[in-house]
N, C-alpha and C positions, 0 to 999 in steps of 0.2 A: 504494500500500500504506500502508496506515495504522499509524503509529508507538503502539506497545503505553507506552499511560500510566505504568505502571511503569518504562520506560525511561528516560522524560522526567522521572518524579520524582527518578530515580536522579541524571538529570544535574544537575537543579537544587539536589538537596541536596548533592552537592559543590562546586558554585557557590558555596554559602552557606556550605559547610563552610570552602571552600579561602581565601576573601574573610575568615571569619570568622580562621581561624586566619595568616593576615597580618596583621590589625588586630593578635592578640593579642602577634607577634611585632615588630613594631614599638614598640608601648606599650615592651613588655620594653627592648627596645635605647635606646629612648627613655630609659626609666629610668635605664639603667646611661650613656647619654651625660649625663643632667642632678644624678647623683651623682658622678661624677669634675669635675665644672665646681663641682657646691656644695660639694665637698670641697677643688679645690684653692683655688676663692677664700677659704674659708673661712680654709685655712691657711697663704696670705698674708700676709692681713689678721692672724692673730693673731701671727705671725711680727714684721710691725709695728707691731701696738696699743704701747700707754703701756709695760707692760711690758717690751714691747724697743729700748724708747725710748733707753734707757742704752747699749743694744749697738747701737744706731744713732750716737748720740753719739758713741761710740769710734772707728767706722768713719768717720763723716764728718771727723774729724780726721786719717784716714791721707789723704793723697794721691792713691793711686792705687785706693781703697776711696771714695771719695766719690761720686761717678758712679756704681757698683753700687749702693750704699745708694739714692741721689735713683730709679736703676732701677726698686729692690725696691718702694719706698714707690709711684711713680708706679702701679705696676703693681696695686699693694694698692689703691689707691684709683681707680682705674680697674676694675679689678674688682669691689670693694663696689659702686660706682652701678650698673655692669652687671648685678650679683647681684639687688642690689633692685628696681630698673627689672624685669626680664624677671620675677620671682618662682620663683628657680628651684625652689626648697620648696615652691612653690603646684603648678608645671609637674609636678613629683616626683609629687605627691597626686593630681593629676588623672590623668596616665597610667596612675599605678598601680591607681587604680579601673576603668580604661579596658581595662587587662590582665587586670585578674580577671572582669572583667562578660564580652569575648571569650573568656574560657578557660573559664570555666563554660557559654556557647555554644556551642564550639568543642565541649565533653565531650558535651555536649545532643546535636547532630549528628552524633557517632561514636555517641553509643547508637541512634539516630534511625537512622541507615542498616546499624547492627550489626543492629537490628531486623529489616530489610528483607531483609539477606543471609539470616539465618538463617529469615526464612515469605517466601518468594519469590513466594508467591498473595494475598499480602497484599491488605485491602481498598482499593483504594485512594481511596475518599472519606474512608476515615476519616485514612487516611495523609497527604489530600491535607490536615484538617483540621490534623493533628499539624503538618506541616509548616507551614501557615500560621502556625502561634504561634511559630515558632522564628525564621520569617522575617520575623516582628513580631518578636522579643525583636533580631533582626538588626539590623532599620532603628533600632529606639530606643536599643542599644548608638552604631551609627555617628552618630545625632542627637547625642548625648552625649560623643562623642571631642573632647578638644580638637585643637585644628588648631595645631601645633607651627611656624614659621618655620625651624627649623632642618632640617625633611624636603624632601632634594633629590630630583631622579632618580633619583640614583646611589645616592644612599642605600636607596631604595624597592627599587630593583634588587638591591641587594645583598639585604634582607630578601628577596626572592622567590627568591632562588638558595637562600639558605638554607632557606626553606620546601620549594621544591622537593627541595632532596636530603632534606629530612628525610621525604617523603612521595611519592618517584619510583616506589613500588611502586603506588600509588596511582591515579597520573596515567595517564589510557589516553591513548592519540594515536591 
């Protein structure tokens, strides 16, 4: 028996939908992990610039405050070359491009199959057209993802639970 083309579109624009909207949530998470790293080294580092130079001063004169201080400073400055090196403000900008390019995809592909539910006889060479440009705007989004060091298993894992509960209504089995 031969599987009805519409079927097969159906599956495969979820493929792209579901793919799509992972990237998107990832970028996000990505973001929000590479803003609490630029935020806290940022306010380390000002904590110890020149200007708290004096309340450093202070502290290294107590005794049992000197060792925290040499800590804080160690940590400032092991932080900034970490800050600079990796570019976390660069990492920032690129995800965030990364997020909006999947999300404006991810909308492309709810209207793209809202279409389908609502003309169910749909054409489908022309759908299979439609589809093909989305499934380009796909691969040239994923060409353009930066590739992050800090994305583990677990991490990926976790993003797919999340997607998943956000769209279990979705998901046939």
């Amino acid at each position: 028996m031969a599987t009805d083309p519409r079927d097969t579109l159906w599956k495969y624009s979820f493929d792209t939908y579901y793919d799509a909207y992972f990237e998107e949530l990832l970028a996000d998470s990505l973001i929000k992990r590479w803003m609490r790293i630029d935020f806290g080294v940022k306010i380390i580092v000002a904590l110890t610039a020149s200007g708290s130079a004096v309340a450093g001063l202070t502290l290294w004169n107590e005794p049992g405050l000197k060792a925290v201080w040499a800590a804080i400073s160690l940590i400032a400055a092991v932080g900034s070359i970490f800050h600079t090196t990796v570019q976390a403000a660069n990492l920032i900008k690129e995800h965030t491009k990364s997020n909006a390019d999947f999300a404006s995809l991810r909308n492309g592909l709810e209207d793209f199959r809202r279409d389908l539910n609502i003309h169910p006889q749909f054409d489908v060479d022309s759908k299979n057209a439609e589809f093909d440009k989305l499934r380009k705007k796909y691969d040239e989004c994923s060409r353009n993802t930066p590739r992050d060091w800090t994305v583990t298993d677990r991490f990926r894992i976790r993003i797919k639970n999340i997607l998943n509960d956000a769209i279990r209504d979705q998901i046939r089995t």
